[in-house]
C-alpha positions, 0 to 999 in steps of 0.5 A, a space after each residue: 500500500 506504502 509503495 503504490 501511495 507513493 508512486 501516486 503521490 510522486 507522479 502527482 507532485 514531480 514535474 518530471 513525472 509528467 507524461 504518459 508513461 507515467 500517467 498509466 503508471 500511477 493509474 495502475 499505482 493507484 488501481 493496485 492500491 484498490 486492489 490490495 484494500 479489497 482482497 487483503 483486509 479480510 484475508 488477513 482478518 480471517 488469519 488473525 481472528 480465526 473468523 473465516 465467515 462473511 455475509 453474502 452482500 460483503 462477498 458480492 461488494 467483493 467480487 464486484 470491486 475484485 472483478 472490476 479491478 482486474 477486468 480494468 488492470 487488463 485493459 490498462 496493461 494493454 494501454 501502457 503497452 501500447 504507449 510502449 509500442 509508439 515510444 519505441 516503434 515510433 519515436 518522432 511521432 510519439 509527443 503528438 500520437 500519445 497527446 494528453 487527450 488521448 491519455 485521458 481517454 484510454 484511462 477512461 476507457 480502461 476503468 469504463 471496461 472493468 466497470 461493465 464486465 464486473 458489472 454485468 457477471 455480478 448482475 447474472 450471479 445474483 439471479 441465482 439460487 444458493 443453498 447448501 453448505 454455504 461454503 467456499 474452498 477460497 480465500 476471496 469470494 471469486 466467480 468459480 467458488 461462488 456458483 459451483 459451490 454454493 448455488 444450487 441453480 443451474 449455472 450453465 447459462 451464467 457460465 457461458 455469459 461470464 465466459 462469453 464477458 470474460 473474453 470480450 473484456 480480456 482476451 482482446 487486451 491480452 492480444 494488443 499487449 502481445 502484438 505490442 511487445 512482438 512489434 518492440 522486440 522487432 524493432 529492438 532487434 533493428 538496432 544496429 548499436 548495442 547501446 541502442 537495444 540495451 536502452 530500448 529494451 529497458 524502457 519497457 522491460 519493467 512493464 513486460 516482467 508484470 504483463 508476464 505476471 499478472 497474465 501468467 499466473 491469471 491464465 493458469 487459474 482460469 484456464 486449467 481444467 476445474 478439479 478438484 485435485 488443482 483447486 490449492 493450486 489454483 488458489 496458490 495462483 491467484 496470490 500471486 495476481 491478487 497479492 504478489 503483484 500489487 507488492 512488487 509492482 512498486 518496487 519493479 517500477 522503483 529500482 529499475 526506473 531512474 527517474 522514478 528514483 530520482 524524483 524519490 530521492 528528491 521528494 526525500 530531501 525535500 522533506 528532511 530539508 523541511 523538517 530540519 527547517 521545522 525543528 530549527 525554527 522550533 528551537 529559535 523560538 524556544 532560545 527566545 522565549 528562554 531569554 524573555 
């Protein structure tokens, strides 16, 4: 939460920070914060307490704010990568293809995304029935747990809408992030010198290592086959696009950025050149209130 805040606090404050790439970085700063608030307080509860039990409406807000989240990380993965794309690709046109107008637009559209499809699926569950042990073998209340384990409906037409929502919304970011970057690694490779493909590839290597990620573990949870042999697998999986993810993106995003450090280190300085200016001001009126 610590180093997400921060990202969104320095894009905010640095003048040097101010443009597209980093536009998208305290989106996603800020989307991976909304993240960690919705899924980790409650887990951590149940591990500390004991308590493991959650009303039904708590667990669809869950879902809704986990499926919205996600549905709107993937779209905006699928920006940055394309912002990427005209950085590397296109270089002499990038100040006017990727104008602020456009940035504003392709945020929008990303979170407009996340809304719909986690609108739309936790519409199609709540016609539903639930009976049973009212039960689930997961840490967050997910799609998968919810409709096989605790609704004695039939769910194979909120399946199919899900899958067929769940596609829409994803799969087509999926391939716009995987074009993007087969089309930088081309043009990486283009480059005669070697000092050219080195900085090339470094300005996109941080966003690729947490597309490779997220995607990854994401497509092994929800593309393996339903058992229930691989249910602690999957839940193993889902850590890491729930909770790993929102803890090392700051810190890829940190250490292998200079700019971000610098404008870290700057942030730092001015606030202990501030604080010691607080505490000799503090002391200048004590020494003269001593000498009245």
């Amino acid at each position: 939460m610590s180093g997400n805040l921060l990202i969104v606090l320095l894009v905010l404050a640095d003048q040097h920070l101010q443009s597209p790439m980093y536009f998208f970085l305290g989106n996603l700063a800020f989307l991976e914060s909304c993240y960690s608030s919705t899924i980790l307080p409650r887990m951590l509860a149940s591990l500390l307490t004991g308590e493991r039990t959650i009303s039904v409406k708590p667990c669809f807000i869950q879902f809704y704010l986990f499926a919205c989240l996600g549905g709107t990380e993937c779209c905006l993965l699928s920006v940055m990568s394309y912002d990427r794309y005209l950085a590397v690709c296109k270089p002499l046109h990038y100040t006017t293809l990727m104008n602020g107008k456009l940035c504003l637009h392709l945020a929008a559209i990303s979170w407009i995304s996340g809304i719909l499809v986690s609108t739309s699926t936790t519409f199609s569950i709540t016609s539903l029935s639930f009976c049973g042990p009212n039960e689930i073998d997961h840490y967050l209340c997910d799609l998968s747990p919810i409709i096989k384990e605790i609704s004695c409906s039939d769910t194979s037409i909120v399946e199919m809408t899900s899958f067929i929502f769940a596609c829409a919304f994803t799969l087509p970011p999926f391939l716009l992030t995987l074009t993007s970057y087969i089309l930088i690694i081309v043009t990486i490779l283009r480059i005669p010198s070697t000092t050219g493909r080195q900085k090339a590839f470094s300005t996109c290597s941080s966003h690729l290592t947490v597309v490779a990620l997220f995607y990854g573990t994401l497509m092994l949870v929800y593309m393996l086959p339903r058992s229930r042999n691989l249910r602690y697998v999957k839940k193993v999986f889902s850590l890491f696009y729930t909770v790993l993810t929102p803890m090392v993106n700051p810190l890829i995003y940190s250490l292998r950025n200079k700019e971000v450090k610098k404008a870290m280190e700057k942030g730092f300085r001015k606030f202990a050149d501030h604080a010691a200016f607080q505490n000799s001001c503090f002391l200048n009126i004590k020494t003269k209130s001593a000498v009245l």
